[in-house]
C-alpha positions as CSV (number, residue, x, y, z in Angstrom):
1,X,-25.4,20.6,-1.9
2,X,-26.8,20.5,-5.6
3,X,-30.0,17.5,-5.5
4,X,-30.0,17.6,-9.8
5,X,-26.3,17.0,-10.9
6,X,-25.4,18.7,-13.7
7,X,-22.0,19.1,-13.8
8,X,-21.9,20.5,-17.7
9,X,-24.5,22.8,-17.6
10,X,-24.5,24.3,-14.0
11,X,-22.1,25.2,-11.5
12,X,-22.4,22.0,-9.5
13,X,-18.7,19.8,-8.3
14,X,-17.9,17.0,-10.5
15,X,-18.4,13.4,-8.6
16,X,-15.1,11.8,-8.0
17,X,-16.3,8.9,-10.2
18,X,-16.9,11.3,-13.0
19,X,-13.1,12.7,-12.9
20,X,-13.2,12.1,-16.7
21,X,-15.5,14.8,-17.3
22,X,-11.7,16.6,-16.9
23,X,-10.4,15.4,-19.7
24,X,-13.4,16.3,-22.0
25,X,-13.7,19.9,-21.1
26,X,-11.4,21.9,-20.7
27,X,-13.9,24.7,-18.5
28,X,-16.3,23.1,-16.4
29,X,-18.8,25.6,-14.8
30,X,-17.2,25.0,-11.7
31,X,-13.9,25.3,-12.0
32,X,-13.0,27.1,-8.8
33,X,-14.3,27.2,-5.5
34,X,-15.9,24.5,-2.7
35,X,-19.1,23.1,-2.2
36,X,-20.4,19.6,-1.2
37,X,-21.3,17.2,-3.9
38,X,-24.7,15.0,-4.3
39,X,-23.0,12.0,-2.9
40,X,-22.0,14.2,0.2
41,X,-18.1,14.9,0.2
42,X,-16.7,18.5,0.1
43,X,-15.1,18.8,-3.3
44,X,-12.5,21.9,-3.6
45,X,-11.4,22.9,-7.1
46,X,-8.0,25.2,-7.8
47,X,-6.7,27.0,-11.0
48,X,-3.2,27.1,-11.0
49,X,-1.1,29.2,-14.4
50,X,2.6,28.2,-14.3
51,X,4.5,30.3,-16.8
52,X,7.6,28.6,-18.1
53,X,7.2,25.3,-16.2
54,X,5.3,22.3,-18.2
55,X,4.0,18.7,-16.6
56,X,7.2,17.1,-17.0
57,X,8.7,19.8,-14.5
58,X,5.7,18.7,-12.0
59,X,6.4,15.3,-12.4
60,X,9.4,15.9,-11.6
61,X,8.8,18.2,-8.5
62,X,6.7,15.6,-6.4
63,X,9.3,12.8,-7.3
64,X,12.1,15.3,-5.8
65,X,10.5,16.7,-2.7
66,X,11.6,15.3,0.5
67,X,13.3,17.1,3.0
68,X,11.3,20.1,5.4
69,X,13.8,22.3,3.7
70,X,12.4,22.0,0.2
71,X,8.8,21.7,1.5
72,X,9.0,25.2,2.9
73,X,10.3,26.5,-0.7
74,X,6.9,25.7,-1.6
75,X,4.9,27.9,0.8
76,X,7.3,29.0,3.8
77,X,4.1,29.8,6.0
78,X,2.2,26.9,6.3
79,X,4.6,24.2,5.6
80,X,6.5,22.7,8.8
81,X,7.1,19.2,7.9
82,X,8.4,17.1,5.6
83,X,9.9,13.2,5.0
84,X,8.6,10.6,2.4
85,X,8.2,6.7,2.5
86,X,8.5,4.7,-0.6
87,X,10.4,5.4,-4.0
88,X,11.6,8.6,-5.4
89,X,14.8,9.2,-7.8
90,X,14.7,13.1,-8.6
91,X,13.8,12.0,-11.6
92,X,9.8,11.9,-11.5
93,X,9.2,8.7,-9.5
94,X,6.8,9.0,-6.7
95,X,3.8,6.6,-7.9
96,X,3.6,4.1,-4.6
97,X,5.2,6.5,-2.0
98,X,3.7,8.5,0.7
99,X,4.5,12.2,1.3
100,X,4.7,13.0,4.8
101,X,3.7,16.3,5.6
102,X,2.4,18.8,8.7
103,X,1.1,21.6,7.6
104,X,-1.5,24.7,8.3
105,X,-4.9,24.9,6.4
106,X,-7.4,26.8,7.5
107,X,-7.6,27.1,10.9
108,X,-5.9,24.0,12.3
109,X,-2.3,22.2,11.9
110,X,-3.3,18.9,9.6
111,X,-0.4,16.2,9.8
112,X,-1.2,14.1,6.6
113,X,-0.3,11.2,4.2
114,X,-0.9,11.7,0.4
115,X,-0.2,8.4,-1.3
116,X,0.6,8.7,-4.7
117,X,-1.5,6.5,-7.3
118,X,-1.1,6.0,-10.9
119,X,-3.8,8.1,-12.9
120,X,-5.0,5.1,-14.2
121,X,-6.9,4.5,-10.5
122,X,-9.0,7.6,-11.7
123,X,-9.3,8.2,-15.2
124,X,-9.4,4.6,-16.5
125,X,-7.2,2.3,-18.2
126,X,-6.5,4.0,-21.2
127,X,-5.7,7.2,-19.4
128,X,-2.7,7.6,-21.5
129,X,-4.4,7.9,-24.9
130,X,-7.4,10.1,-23.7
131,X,-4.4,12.2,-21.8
132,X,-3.0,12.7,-25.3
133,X,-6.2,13.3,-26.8
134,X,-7.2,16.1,-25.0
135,X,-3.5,18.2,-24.6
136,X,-3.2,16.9,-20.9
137,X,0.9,16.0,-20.5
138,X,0.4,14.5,-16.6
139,X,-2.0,14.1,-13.3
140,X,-0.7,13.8,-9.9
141,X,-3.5,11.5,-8.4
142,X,-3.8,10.1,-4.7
143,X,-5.0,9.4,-1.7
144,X,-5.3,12.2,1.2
145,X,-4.8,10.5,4.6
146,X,-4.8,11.4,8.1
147,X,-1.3,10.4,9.4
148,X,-0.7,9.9,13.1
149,X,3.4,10.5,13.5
150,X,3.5,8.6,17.0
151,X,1.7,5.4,16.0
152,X,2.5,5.8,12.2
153,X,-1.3,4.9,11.5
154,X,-3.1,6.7,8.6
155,X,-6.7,6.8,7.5
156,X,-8.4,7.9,4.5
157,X,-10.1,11.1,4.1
158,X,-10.2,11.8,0.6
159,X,-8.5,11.7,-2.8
160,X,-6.5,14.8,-4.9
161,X,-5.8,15.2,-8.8
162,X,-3.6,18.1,-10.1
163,X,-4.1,18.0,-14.0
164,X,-1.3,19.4,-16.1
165,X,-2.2,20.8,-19.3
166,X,1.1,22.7,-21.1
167,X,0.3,25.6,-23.0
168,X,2.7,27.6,-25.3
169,X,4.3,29.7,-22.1
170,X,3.8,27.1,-19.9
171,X,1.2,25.4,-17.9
172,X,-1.7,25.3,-16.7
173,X,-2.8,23.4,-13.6
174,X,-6.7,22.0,-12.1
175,X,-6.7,20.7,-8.9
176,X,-9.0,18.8,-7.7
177,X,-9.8,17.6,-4.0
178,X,-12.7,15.2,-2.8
179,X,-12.9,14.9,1.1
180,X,-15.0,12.5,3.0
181,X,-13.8,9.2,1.6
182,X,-13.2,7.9,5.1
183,X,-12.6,4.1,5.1
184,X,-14.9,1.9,7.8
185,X,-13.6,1.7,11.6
186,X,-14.2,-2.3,12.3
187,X,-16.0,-2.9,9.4
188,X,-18.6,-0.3,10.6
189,X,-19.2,2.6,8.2
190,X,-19.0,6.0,9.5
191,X,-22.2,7.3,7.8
192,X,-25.4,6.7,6.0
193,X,-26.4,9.1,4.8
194,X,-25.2,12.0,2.1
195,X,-26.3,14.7,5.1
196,X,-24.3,12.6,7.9
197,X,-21.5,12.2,5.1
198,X,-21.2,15.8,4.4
199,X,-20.4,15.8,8.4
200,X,-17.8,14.2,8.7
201,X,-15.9,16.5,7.3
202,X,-15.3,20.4,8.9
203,X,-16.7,23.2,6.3
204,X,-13.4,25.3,7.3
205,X,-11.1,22.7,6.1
206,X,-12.4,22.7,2.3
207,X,-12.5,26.5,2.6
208,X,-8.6,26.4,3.8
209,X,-7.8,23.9,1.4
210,X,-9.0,26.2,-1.3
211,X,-6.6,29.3,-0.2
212,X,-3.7,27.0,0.6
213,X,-3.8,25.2,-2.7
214,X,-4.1,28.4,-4.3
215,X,-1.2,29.7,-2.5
216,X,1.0,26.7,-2.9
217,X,0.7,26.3,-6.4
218,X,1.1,30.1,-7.2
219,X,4.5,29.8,-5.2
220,X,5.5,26.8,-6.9
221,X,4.5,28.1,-10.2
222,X,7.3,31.0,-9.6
223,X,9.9,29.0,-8.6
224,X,9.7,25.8,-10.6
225,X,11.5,26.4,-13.9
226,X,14.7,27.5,-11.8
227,X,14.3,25.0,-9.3
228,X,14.4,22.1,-11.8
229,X,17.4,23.8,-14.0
230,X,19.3,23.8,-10.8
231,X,18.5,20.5,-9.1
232,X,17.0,18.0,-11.7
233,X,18.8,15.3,-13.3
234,X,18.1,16.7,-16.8
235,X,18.4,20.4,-15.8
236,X,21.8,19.5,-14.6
237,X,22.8,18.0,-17.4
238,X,22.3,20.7,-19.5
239,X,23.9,23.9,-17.5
């Protein structure tokens, strides 16, 4: 756990109130790998190259995704589960729905919530002009919740951000994951300090999250292009 944050000059996690410092650097020292952050949540950090897809094909992706079927396209191991609750179009909707997922990360089978929010919850209100500023075409940004599929009850644990930045043969992707965000239980929090934070959450989850993301994305990355020729609104249009 760094104690002197520097983020810029040494290899320390960004703070997820400092998801900015993104946008403004296109390296960050650490740019892959997990650790826990000052504040005390486990922060993982992903590089993903996608050659021949671009942001408006990711987009697109997490507004299409539903069925377990096309979950397992994305990594046929660990994926066992999929539905979705809220709105989607296959054609890049999914800001204010919920993907539904079970799936295997590290050692243990995680049945989650990821609630999509607009960008703007993390990078500010003019998002969209510092986006074009720095060469970043989209972010999928939200919340990472435990999802109970008996009761239908969910609880924070944490927030993701996949950056999309297109280059000239395709894309290149940072994901970023903060766990340890966990919402109060009766108004009570459930720490108080950065060490009881740090905790709450199990050391082998950030370290599977790290491999799976890594996977996921590398198998998406080799299937995208085709995937949105074949099923997207555009693609179709255009075959």
């Amino acid at each position: 756990m760094a104690t002197n944050y520097e983020p810029l000059g040494q290899a320390h996690p960004i703070l997820l109130r400092d998801a900015n410092l993104l946008l403004s650097n296109d390296y960050l020292p650490f740019e892959a790998g997990y650790a826990v952050t000052s504040d005390g949540m486990h922060h993982v950090a992903a590089h993903t190259y996608m050659k021949g897809a671009s942001g408006k094909m990711i987009d697109w992706w997490f507004g299409f995704i539903h069925t377990t079927e096309q979950y397992k396209w994305w990594h046929p191991r660990d994926h066992f589960f999929s539905d979705w609750d809220g709105p989607r179009d296959n054609n890049s909707t999914y800001i204010g729905g919920t993907h539904l997922v079970k799936e295997q990360i590290g050692p243990q089978t995680s049945s989650l919530a990821i609630s999509f929010l607009d960008p703007g919850s993390y990078f500010g209100a003019n998002w969209k002009e510092e986006f074009k500023i720095n060469n970043y075409s989209t972010a999928v940004c939200g919340t990472v919740n435990a999802w109970d599929d008996e009761s239908g009850g969910r609880m924070r644990l944490g927030h993701l951000i996949h950056l999309v930045q297109d280059t000239a043969d395709g894309c290149r992707m940072r994901s970023r994951f903060w766990l340890g965000d966990l919402e109060p239980i009766d108004g009570q929090p459930l720490w108080t300090t950065v060490e009881e934070r740090a905790k709450l959450i199990d050391p082998s989850l950030a370290r599977g999250l790290l491999q799976h993301a890594s996977e996921e994305m590398s198998i998406l990355g080799s299937q995208l292009p085709e995937l949105y020729k074949k099923y997207s609104k555009a693609g179709a249009a255009n075959i």
